[in-house]
N, CA and C atoms as an extended XYZ file, in Angstrom:
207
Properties=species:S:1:pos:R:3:atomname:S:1:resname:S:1:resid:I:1 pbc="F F F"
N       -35.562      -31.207      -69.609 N   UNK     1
C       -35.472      -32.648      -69.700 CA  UNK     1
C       -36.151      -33.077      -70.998 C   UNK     1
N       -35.365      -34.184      -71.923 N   UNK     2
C       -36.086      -34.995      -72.888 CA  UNK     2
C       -36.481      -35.807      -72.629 C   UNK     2
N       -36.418      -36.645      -73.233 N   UNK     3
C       -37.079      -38.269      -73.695 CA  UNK     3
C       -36.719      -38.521      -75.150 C   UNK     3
N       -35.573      -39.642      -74.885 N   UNK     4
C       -34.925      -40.104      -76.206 CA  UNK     4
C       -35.088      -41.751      -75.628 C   UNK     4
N       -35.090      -42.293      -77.071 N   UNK     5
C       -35.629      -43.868      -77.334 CA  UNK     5
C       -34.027      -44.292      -77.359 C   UNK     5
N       -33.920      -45.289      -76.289 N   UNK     6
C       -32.881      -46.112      -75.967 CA  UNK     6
C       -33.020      -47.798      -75.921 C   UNK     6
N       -32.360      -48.454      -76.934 N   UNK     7
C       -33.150      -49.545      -77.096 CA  UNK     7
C       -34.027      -50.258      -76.797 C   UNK     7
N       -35.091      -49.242      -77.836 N   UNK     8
C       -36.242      -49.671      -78.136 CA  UNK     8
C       -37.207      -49.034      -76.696 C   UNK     8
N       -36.557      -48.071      -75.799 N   UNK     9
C       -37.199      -47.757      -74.664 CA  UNK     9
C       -36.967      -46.223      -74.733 C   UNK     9
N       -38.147      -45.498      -73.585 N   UNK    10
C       -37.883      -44.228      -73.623 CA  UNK    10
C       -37.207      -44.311      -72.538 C   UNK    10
N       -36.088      -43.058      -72.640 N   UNK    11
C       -35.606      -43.011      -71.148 CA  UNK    11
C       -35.671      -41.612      -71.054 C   UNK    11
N       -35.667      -40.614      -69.847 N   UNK    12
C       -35.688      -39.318      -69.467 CA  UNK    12
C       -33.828      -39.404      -69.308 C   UNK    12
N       -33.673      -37.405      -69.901 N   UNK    13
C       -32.577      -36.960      -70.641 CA  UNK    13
C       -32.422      -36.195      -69.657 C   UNK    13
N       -32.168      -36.073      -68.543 N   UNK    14
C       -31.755      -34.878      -67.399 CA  UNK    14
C       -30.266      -33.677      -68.100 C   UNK    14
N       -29.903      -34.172      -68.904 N   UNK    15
C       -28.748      -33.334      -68.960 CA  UNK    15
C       -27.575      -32.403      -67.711 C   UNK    15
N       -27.899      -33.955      -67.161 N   UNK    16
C       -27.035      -33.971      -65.934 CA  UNK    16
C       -25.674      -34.463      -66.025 C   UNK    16
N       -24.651      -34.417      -65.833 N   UNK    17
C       -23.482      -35.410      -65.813 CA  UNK    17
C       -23.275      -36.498      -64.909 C   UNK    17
N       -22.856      -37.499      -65.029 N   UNK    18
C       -22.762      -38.475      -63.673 CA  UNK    18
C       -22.150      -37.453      -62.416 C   UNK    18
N       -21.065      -36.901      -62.881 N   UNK    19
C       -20.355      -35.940      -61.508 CA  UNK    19
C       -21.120      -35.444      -61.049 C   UNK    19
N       -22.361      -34.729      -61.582 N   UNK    20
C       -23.112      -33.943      -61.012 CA  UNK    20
C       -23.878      -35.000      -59.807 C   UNK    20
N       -24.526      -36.032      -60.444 N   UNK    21
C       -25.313      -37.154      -60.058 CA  UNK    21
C       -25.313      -37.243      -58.807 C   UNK    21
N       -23.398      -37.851      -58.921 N   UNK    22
C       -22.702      -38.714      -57.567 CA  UNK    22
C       -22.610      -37.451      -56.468 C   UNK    22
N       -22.128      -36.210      -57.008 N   UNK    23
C       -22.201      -34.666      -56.043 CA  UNK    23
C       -24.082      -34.992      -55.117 C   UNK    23
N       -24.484      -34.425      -56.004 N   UNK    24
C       -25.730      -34.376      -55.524 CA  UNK    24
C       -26.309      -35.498      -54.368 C   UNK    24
N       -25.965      -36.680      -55.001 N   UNK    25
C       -25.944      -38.175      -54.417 CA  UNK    25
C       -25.464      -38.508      -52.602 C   UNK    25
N       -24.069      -37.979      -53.011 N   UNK    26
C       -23.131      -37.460      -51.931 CA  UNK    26
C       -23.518      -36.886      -50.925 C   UNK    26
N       -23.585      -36.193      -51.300 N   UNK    27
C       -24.614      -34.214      -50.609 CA  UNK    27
C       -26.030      -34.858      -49.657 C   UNK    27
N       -26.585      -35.683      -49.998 N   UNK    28
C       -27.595      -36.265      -50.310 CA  UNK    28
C       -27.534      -37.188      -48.436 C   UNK    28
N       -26.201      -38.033      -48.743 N   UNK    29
C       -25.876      -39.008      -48.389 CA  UNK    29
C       -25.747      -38.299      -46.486 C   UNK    29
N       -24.693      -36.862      -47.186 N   UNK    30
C       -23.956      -36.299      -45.619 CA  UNK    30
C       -24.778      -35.260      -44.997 C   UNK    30
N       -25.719      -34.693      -45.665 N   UNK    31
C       -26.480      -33.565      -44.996 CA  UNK    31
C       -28.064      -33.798      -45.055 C   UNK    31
N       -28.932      -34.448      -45.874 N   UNK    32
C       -29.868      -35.082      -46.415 CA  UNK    32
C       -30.495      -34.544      -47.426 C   UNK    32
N       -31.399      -34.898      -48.069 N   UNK    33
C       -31.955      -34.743      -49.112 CA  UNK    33
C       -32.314      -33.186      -49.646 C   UNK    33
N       -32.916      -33.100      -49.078 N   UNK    34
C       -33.675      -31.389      -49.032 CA  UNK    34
C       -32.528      -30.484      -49.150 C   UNK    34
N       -31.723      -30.583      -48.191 N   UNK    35
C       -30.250      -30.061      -47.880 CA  UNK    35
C       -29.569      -29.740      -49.355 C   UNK    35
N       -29.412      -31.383      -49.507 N   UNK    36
C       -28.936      -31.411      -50.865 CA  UNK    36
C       -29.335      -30.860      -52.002 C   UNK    36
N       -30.576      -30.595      -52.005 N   UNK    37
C       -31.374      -30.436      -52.872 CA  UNK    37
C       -30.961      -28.669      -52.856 C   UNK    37
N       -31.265      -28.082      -51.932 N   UNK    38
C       -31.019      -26.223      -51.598 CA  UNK    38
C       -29.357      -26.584      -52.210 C   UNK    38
N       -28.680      -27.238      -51.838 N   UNK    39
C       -27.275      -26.381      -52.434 CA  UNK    39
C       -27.033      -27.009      -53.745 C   UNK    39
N       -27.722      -27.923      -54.365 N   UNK    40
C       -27.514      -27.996      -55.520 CA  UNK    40
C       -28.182      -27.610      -56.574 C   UNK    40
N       -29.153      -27.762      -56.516 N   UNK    41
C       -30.298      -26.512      -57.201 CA  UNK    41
C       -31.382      -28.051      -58.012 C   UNK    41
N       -30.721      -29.199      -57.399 N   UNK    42
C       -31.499      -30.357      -58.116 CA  UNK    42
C       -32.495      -30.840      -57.756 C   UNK    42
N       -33.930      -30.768      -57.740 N   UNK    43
C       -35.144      -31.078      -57.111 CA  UNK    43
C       -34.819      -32.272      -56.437 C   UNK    43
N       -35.709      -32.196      -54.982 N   UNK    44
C       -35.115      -33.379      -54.086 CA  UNK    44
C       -35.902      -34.424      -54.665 C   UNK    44
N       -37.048      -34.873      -55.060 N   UNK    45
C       -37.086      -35.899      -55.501 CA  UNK    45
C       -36.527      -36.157      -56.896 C   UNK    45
N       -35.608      -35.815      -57.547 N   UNK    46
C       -34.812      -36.554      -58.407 CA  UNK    46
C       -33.349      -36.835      -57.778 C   UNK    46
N       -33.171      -36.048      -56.563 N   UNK    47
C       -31.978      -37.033      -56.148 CA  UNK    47
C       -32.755      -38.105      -55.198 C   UNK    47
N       -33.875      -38.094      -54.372 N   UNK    48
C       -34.387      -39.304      -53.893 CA  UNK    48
C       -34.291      -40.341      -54.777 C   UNK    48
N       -34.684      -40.071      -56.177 N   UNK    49
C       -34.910      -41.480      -57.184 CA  UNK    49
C       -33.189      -41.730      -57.539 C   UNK    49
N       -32.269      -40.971      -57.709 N   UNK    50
C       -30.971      -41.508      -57.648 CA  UNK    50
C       -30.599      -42.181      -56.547 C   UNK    50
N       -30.635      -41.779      -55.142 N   UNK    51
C       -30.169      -42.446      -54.111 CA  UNK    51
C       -31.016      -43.990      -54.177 C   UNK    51
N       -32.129      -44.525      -54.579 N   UNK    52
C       -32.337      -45.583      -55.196 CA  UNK    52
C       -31.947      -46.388      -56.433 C   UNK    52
N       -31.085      -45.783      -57.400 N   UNK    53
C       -30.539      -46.536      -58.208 CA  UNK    53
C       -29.552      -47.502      -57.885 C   UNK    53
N       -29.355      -48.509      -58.248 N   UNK    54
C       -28.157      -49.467      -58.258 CA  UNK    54
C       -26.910      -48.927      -58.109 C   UNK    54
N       -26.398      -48.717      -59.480 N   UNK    55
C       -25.477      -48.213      -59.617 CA  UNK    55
C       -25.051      -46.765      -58.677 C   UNK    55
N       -25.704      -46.065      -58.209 N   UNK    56
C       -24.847      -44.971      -57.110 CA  UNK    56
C       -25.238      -45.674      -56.156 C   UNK    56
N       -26.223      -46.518      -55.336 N   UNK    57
C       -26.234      -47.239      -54.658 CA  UNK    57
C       -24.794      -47.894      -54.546 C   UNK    57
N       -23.965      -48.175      -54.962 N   UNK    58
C       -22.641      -48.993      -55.362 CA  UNK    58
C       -21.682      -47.997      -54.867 C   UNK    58
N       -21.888      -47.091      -55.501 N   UNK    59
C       -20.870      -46.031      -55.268 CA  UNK    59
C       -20.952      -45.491      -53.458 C   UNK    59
N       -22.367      -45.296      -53.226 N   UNK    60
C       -22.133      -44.594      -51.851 CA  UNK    60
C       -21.565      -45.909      -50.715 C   UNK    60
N       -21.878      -46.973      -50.709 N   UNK    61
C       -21.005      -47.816      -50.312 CA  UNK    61
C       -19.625      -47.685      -50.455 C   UNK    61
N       -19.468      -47.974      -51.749 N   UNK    62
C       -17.595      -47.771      -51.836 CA  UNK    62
C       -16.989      -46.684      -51.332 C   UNK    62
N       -17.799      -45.977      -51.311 N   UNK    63
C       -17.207      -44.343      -50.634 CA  UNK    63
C       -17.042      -44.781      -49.336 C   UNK    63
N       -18.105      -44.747      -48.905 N   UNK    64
C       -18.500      -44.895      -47.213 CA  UNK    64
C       -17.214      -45.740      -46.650 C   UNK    64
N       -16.948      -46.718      -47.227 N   UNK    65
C       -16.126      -47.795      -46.810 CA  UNK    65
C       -14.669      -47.017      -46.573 C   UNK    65
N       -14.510      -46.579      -47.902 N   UNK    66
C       -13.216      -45.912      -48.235 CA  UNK    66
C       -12.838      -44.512      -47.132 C   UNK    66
N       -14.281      -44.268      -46.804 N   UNK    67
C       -14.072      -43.115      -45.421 CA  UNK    67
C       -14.083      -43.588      -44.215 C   UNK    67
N       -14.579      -44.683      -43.881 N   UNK    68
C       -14.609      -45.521      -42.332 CA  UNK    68
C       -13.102      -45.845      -42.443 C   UNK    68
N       -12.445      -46.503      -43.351 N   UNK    69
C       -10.993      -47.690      -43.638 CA  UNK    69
C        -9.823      -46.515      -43.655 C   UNK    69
């Protein structure tokens, strides 16, 4: 992981892809965290701090919906 200056801010550089993100996120969502964490190889508290972001916050809704409908 880096730390590159994004206007005018530092932000941390996971060199993750969003796909990976929303996978992990996902994973996260249907089996839980830890779970997620063993089959993806992504420390569970950095998908805990994703499953709090906004934006996949957004997404696991739209999913969810799109799997109940």
């Amino acid at each position: 992981m880096t730390l590159t200056v994004v206007g005018g801010r530092k932000r941390r550089v996971d060199g993750r892809s969003k796909r990976q993100k929303l996978s992990a996120v996902l994973a996260a969502d249907m089996v839980g965290v830890v779970a997620a964490s063993r089959q993806t190889g992504i420390p569970a508290t950095t998908i805990e701090y994703w499953l709090h972001k906004p934006e996949f916050a957004a997404f696991r809704t739209r999913t969810r919906e799109e799997l109940a409908g």
